[in-house]
N, C-alpha and C positions, 0 to 999 in steps of 0.2 A: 361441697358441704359448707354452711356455716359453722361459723366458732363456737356456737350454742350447741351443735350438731354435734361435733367434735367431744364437747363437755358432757353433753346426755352420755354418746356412749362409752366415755371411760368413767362414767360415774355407773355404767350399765355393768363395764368389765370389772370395775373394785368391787361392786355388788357381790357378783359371782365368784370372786377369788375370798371375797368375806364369806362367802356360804360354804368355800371347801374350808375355811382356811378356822372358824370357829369350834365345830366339830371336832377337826385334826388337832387344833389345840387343848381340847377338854380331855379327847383319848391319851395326848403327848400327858398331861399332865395327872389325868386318874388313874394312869395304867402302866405306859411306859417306864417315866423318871421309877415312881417306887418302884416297881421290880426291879432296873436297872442299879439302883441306889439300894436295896436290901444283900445282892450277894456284893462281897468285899474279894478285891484279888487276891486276898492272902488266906481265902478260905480253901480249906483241904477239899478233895472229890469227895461230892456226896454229901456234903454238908449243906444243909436246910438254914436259910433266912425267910425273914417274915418282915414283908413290907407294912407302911403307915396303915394300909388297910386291914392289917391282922392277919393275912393271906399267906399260906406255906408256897416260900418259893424255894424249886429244887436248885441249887448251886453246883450242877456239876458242871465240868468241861464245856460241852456243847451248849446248852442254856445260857452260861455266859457269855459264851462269842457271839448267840443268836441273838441276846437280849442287846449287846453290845452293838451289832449290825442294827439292830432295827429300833434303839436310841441316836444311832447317828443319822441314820436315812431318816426318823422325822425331826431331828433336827435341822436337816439340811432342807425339808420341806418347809416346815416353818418359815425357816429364815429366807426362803426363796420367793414364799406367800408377802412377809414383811417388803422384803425390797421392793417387788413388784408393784404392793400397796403403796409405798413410799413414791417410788417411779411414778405413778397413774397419778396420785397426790398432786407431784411437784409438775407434771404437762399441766394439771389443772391449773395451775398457778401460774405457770408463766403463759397458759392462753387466756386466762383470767389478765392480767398481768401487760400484755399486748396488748391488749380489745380496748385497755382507757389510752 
């Protein structure tokens, strides 16, 4: 394969990692963060917060450690989407970077 070859398909693969990766960032940020950011650790069982969207969130036990699980897992996807995009970025650069 040529260097131009090489270039099309990791600008094919950032493509694709930008189509999971724009989605998963609008849900991480309309839905996650506030629930996750409305109940407080020092809230007693059973106690109701309400996120930036005016939305009743339940604060019990389980709901916290769920919301807590599944704030870390998409952040850990995010930032996995980011590197990756960064990684693909920086090969284009250095075969950009080679090729003069």
């Amino acid at each position: 394969m040529k260097q131009a070859d090489y270039i099309q398909l990791l600008k094919i693969i950032a493509v694709l990692v930008l189509f999971i990766f724009i989605p998963a960032l609008l849900f991480y940020l309309g839905i996650v963060v506030p629930e996750y950011c409305a109940c407080d650790k020092t809230m007693y069982e059973g106690q109701k917060g309400v996120d930036i969207w005016g939305d009743i969130v339940y604060c019990d036990g389980e709901s916290q450690d769920f919301a807590e699980a599944f704030f870390q897992l998409f952040t850990t996807v995010l930032l996995g989407c980011l590197a990756l995009l960064a990684f693909i970025r920086f090969l284009i650069y250095r075969i950009k970077k080679n090729n003069k």
